[in-house]
Backbone as numpy.savetxt, mean C-alpha at the origin, in Angstrom:
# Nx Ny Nz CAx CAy CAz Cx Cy Cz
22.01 -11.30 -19.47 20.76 -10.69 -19.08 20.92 -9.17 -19.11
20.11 -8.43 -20.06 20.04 -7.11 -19.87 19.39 -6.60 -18.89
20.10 -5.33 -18.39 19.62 -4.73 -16.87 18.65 -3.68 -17.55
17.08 -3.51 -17.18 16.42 -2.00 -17.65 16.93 -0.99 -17.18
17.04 0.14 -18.16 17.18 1.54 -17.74 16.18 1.98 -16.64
16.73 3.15 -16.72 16.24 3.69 -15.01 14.81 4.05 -15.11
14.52 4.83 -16.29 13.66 5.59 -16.69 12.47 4.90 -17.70
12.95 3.92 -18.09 11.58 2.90 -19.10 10.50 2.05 -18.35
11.15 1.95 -17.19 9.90 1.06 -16.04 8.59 1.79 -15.93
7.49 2.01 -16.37 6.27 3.02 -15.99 5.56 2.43 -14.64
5.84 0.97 -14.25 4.74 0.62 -12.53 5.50 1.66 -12.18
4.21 2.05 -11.42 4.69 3.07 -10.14 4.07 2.11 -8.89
5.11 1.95 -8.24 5.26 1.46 -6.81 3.64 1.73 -5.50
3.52 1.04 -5.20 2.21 1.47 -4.07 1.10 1.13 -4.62
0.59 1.18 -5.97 -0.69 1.28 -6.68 -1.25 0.05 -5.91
-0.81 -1.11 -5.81 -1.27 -2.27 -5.48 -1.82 -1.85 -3.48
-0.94 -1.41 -3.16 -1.09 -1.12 -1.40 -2.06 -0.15 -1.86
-2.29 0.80 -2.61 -3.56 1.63 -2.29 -4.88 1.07 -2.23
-4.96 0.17 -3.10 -6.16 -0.78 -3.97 -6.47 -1.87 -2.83
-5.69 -2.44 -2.09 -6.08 -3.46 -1.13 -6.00 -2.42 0.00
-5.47 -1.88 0.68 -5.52 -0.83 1.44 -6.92 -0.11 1.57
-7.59 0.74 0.72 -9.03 1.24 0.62 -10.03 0.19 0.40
-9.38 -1.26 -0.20 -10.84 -1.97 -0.40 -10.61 -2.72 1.38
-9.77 -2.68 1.98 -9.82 -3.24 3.40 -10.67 -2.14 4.53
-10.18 -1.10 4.53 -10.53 0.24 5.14 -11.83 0.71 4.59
-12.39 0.39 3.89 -13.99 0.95 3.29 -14.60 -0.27 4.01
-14.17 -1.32 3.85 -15.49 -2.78 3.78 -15.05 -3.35 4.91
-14.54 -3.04 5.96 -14.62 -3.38 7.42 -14.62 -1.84 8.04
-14.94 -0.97 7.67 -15.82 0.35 8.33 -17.29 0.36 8.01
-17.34 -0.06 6.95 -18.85 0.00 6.82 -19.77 -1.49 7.44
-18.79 -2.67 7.80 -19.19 -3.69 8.25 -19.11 -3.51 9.81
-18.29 -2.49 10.35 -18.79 -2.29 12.19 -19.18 -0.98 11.75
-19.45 -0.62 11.02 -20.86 0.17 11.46 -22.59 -0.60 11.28
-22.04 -1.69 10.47 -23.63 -2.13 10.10 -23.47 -3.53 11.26
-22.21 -3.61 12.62 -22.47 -4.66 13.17 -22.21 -4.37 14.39
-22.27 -2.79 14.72 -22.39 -2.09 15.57 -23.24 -2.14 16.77
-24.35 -1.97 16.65 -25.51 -2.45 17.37 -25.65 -3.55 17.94
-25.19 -4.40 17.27 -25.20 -6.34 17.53 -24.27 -6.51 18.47
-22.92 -6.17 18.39 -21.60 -7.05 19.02 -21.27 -5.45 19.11
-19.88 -5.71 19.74 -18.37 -5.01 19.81 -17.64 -4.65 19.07
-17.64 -3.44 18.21 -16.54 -3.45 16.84 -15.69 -2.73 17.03
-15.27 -3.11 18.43 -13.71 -2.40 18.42 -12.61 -3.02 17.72
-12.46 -4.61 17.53 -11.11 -4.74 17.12 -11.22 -4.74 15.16
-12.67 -4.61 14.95 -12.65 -4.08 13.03 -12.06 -2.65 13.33
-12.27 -2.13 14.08 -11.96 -0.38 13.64 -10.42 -0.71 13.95
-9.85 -1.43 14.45 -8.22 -1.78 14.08 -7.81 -2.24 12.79
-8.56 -2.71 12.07 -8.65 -3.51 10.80 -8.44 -1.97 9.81
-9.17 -1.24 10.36 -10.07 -0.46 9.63 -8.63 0.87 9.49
-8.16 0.73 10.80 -7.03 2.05 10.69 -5.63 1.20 9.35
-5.69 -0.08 10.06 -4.53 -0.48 9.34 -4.17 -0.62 8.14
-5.40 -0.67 7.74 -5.96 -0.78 5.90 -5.78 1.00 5.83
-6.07 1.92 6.72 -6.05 3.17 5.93 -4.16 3.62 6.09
-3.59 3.02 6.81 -2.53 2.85 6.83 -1.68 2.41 5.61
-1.91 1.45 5.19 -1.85 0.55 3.89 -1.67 1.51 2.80
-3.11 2.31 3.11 -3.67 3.08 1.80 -2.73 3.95 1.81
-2.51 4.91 2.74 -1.55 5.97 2.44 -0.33 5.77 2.38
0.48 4.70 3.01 2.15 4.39 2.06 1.82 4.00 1.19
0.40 3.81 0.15 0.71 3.35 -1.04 0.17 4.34 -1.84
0.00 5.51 -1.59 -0.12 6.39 -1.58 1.22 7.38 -2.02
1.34 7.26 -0.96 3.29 7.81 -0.62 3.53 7.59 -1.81
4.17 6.26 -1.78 4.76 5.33 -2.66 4.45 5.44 -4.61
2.82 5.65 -4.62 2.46 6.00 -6.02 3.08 7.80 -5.97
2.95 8.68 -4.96 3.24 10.06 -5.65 4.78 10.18 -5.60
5.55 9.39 -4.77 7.03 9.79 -4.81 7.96 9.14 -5.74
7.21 7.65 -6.15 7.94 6.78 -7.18 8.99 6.22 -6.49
9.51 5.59 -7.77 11.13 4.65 -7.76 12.06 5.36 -6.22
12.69 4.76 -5.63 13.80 5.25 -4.67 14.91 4.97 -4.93
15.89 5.06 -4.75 17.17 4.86 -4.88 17.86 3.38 -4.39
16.35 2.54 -3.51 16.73 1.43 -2.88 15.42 0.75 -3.41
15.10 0.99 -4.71 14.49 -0.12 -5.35 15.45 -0.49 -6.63
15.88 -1.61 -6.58 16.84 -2.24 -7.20 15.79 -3.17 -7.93
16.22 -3.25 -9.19 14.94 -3.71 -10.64 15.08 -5.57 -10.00
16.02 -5.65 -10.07 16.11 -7.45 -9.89 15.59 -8.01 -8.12
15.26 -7.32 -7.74 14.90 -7.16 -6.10 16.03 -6.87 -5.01
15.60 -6.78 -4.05 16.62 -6.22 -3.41 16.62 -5.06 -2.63
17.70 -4.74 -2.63 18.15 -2.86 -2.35 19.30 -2.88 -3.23
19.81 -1.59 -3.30 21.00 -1.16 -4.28 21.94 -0.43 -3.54
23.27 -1.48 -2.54 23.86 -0.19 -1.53 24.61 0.56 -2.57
24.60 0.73 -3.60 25.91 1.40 -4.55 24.62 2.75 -4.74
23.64 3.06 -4.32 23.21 4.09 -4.85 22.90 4.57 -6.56
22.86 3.47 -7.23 22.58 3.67 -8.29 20.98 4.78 -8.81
């Protein structure tokens, strides 16, 4: 089994956490605000931080790239490769 080089992989890491992250954090903010009036939307606006949470380590993650402890076959890499 050939191992990929370091540098030919183009995913960049996070894209996926940004994308579920903002579609969680947009569409349960705009759902206690439109269910606001009716009920209690305190525990969506928990929904609502955690998804923007989401969003920004994947965030992170898309502007900083590959780490030194993403190992291609899964894992971590203690050798520091």
């Amino acid at each position: 089994m050939q191992d990929r080089l370091r540098g030919t992989n183009r995913h960049r890491p996070g894209l996926w956490l940004m994308i579920i992250g903002g579609l969680l954090a947009v569409g349960f903010a705009v759902y206690a605000l439109l269910a606001a009036p009716d009920s209690t939307s305190g525990p969506l606006w928990i929904v609502v931080g955690w998804g923007a949470l989401v969003f920004f380590y994947g965030l992170y993650r898309v502007i900083r790239g590959r780490s030194a402890v993403d190992d291609p076959r899964g894992g971590t890499d203690v050798n520091g490769r």
